[in-house]
GUNUKOL-997486 format. One record per residue (C-alpha): residue in three letters; x, y, z. Coordinates in Angstrom, 1 decimal, always signed. Example, Ala and Ser with C-alpha at 12.3 -4.5 7.8 and 13.67 -1.06 7.14 Angstrom:
BEGIN
('ALA'; (+12.3; -4.5; +7.8)) ('SER'; (+13.7; -1.1; +7.1)) 
//
This chain:
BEGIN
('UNK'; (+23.6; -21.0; +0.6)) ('UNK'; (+20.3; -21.5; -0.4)) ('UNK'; (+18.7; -19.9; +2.1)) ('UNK'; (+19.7; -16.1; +0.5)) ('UNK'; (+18.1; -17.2; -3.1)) ('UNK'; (+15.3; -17.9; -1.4)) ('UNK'; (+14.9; -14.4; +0.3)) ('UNK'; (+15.8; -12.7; -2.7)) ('UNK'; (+13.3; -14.5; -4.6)) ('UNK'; (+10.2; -14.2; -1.7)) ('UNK'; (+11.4; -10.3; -2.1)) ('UNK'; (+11.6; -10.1; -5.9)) ('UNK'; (+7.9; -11.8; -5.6)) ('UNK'; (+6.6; -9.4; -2.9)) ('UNK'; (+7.6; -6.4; -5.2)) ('UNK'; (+6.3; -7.6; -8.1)) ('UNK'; (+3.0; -8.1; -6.6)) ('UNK'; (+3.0; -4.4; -5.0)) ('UNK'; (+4.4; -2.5; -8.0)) ('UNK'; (+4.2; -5.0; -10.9)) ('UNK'; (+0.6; -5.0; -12.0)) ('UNK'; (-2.1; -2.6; -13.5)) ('UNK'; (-4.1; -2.9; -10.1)) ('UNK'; (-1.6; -1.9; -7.7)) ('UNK'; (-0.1; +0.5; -9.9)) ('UNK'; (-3.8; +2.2; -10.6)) ('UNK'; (-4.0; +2.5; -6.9)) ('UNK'; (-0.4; +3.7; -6.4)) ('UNK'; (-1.0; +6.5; -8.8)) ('UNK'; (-4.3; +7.6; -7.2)) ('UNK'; (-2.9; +7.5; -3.7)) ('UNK'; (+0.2; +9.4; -5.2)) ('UNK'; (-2.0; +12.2; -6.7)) ('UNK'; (-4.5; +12.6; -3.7)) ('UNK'; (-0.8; +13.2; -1.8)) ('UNK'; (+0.3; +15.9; -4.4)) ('UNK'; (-3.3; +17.2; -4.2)) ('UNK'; (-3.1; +17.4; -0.6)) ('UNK'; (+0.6; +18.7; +0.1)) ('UNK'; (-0.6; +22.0; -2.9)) ('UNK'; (-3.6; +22.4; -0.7)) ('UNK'; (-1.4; +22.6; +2.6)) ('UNK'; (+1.4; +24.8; +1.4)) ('UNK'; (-0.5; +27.0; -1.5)) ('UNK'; (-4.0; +27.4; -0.4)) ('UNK'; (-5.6; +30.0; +2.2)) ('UNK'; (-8.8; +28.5; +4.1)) ('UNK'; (-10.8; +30.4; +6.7)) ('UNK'; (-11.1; +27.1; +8.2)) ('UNK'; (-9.0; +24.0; +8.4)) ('UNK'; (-9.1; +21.6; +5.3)) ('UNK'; (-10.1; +18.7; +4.8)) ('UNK'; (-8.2; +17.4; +2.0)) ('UNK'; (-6.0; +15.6; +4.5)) ('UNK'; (-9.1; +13.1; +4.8)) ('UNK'; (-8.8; +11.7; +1.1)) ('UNK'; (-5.5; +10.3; +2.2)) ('UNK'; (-7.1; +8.1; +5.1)) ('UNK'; (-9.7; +6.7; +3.0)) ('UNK'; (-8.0; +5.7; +0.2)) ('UNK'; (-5.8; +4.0; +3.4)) ('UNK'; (-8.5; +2.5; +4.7)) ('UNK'; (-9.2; -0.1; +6.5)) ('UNK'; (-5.3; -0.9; +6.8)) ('UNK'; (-4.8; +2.6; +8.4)) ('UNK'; (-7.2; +2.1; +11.3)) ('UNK'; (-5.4; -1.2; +12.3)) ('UNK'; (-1.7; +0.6; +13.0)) ('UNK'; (-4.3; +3.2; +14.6)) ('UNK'; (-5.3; +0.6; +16.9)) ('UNK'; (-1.9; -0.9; +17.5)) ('UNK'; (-0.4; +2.5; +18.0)) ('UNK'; (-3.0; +3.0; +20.6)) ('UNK'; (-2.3; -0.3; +22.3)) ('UNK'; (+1.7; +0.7; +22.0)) ('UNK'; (+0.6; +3.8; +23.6)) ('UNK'; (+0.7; +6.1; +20.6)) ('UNK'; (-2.5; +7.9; +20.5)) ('UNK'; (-4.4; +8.6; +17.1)) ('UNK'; (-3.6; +12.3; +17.2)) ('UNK'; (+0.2; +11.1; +18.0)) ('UNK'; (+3.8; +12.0; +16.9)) ('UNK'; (+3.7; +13.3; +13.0)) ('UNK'; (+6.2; +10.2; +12.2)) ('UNK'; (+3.9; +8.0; +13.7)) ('UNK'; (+0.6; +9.2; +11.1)) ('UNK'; (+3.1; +9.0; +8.3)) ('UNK'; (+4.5; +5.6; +8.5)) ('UNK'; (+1.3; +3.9; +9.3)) ('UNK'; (+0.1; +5.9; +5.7)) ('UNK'; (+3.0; +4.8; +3.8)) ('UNK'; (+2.8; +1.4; +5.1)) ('UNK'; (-0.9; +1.0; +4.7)) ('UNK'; (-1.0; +2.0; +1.1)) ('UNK'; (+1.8; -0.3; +0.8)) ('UNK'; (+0.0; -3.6; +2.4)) ('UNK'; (-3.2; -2.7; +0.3)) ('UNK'; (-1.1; -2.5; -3.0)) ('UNK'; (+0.2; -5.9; -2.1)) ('UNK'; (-2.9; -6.9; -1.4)) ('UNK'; (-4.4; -5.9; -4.8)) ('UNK'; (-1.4; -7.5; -6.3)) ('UNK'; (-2.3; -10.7; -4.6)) ('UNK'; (-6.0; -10.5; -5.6)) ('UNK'; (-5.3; -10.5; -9.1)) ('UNK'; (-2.9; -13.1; -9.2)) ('UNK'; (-5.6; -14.9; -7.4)) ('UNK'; (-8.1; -13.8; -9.9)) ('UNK'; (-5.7; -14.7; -13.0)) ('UNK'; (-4.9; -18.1; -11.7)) ('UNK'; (-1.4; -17.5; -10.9)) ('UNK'; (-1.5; -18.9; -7.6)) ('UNK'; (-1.6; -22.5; -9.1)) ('UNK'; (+1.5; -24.9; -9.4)) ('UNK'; (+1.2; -25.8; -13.5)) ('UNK'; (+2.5; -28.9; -14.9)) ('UNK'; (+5.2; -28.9; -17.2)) ('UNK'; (+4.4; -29.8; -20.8)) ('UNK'; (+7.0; -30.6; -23.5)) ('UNK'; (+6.0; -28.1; -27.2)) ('UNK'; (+3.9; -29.8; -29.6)) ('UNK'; (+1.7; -31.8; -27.4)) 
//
């Protein structure tokens, strides 16, 4: 019975190192409005040429991105694949870097550490 505590907790953890800090949230809210920037650009705005606004979404991705690119390729999925394919690896990417930034600054902070209990007043 302990066993679904323990998952709960690891998943309570693993959120609030993606979403719970000023780092990851910064970078979810750029990555959010590049999207919005590029999905106006797509729908509402006439180019002679294709756009590259699409671009802006990769790099901020990057270098996450280009590893399920790589897998994908291996699976048999080629870069230019299936649209469902482009989009999950995105999503989860900017995902694993959040986390990633989370982790960093708990790092940074010091919150990694185990700290010893100590009774008030000493």
């Amino acid at each position: 019975m302990d066993k679904p505590v323990r998952n709960t907790q690891h998943l309570r953890t693993l959120a609030r190192l993606t979403f719970g800090n000023a780092a990851s949230l910064t970078y979810l809210g750029v990555v959010l409005a590049t999207a919005v920037f590029v999905a106006v650009d797509t729908l509402f705005v006439a180019h002679e040429d294709a756009s590259f606004a699409g671009v802006w979404l990769f790099l901020l991705a990057a270098p996450t991105v280009f590893v399920f690119f790589a897998a994908g390729s291996v699976w048999g999925t080629d870069t230019a694949g299936p649209a469902w394919f482009l989009y999950l690896a995105l999503v989860v990417s900017v995902l694993v870097q959040a986390l990633a930034l989370g982790w960093f600054v708990r790092l940074v902070r010091g919150g990694g550490r185990s700290r010893t209990a100590r009774p008030q007043g000493v």
